[in-house]
Phi, psi and omega in degrees: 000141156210211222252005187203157157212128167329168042340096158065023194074359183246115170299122184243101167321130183275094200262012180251157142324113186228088173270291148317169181271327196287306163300333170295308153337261150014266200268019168273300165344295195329292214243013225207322200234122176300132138018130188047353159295177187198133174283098173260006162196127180242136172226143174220129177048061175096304178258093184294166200239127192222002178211130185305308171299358182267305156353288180286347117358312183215012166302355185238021186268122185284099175322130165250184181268026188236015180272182194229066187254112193271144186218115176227104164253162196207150191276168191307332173258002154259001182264002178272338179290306197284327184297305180317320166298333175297314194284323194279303216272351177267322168279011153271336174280295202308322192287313188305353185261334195330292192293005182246315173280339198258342157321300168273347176299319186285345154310271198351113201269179187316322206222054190218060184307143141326096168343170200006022170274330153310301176290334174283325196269343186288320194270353187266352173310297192278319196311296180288341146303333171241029176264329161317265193335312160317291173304297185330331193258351193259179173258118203299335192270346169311133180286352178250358147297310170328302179259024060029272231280310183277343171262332168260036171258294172343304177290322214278339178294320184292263163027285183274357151249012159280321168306284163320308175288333180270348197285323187256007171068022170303070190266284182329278162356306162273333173297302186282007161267323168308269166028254188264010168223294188295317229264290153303016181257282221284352170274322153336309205269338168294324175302329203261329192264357172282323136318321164295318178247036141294284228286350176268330191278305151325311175298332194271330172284335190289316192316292186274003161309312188276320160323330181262359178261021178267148176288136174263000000 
């Protein structure tokens, strides 16, 4: 059975019966994971389990006391800090490029795509998943989901006459949409999401601040 399980890196001892990965999970759910937290890496023995299907797989795998199971979980505002960091360091790669692709687009002869340019409409795809993924996580009634929310309506329009314009080898088109919209839309977004996570960070510090000031 077994006798231990990582937490966050921290060994937390098991006082239950536990044999399988499927009970172990099971009484972590119980007892471990806060209201609104959510278990974002289960590794056993070494080996992350990385898919509900692997997960399940391997949920009837029997546990020893030597076995070796890490758990890291995390609240809704640090998995809102890390998408928000993702999204500003991926539209700081796309804006640093900008200007080199709306170069060659304007170069480009007719029947010639431009190198990355495939590739900048594939990351502004994910850029707007994971500004979804973010606002999922925010508080909806916040004035800065709104604008979180306007930019990325913005982007997904730009997107889709950038999408048209490659659709149609208009490479002068897409240069002056790389330009003169997207470039300023993603400095927005880096600006805007770096502010949310001041303004998230702060709050997650007032947070263990009043926790550590409760009477024991």
């Amino acid at each position: 059975m077994l006798k231990y399980v990582l937490v966050n890196s921290k060994k937390v001892p098991v006082p239950v019966p536990v044999r399988t990965l499927a009970e172990a999970l099971a009484w972590l759910e119980h007892t471990l994971v806060p209201t609104g937290h959510t278990i974002t890496r289960v590794a056993l023995d070494e080996q992350l389990i990385g898919s509900s299907t692997e997960a399940a797989l391997l949920r009837s795998l029997q546990l020893s006391a030597a076995s070796k199971l890490e758990i890291q979980i995390e609240s809704p505002a640090e998995l809102t800090l890390q998408t928000l960091d993702a999204t500003r360091n991926l539209s700081e790669v796309i804006n640093g490029g900008l200007k080199f692709l709306a170069v060659a687009c304007w170069q480009a002869r007719a029947g010639a795509k431009p190198q990355e340019l495939e590739g900048v409409c594939n990351d502004l795809q994910l850029v707007l998943e994971l500004i979804d993924h973010a606002t999922s996580l925010l508080d909806h009634g916040a004035g800065e989901v709104a604008a979180l929310q306007g930019i990325a309506g913005l982007i997904k329009r730009t997107a889709a006459a950038l999408g048209m314009a490659k659709a149609n080898s208009d490479w002068k088109g897409c240069a002056r949409l790389l330009l003169n919209r997207l470039e300023p839309l993603l400095k927005d977004l880096t600006n805007e999401t770096e502010s949310l996570q001041i303004h998230l960070m702060a709050q997650v510090g007032s947070g263990l601040a009043r926790a550590g000031n409760q009477p024991t």
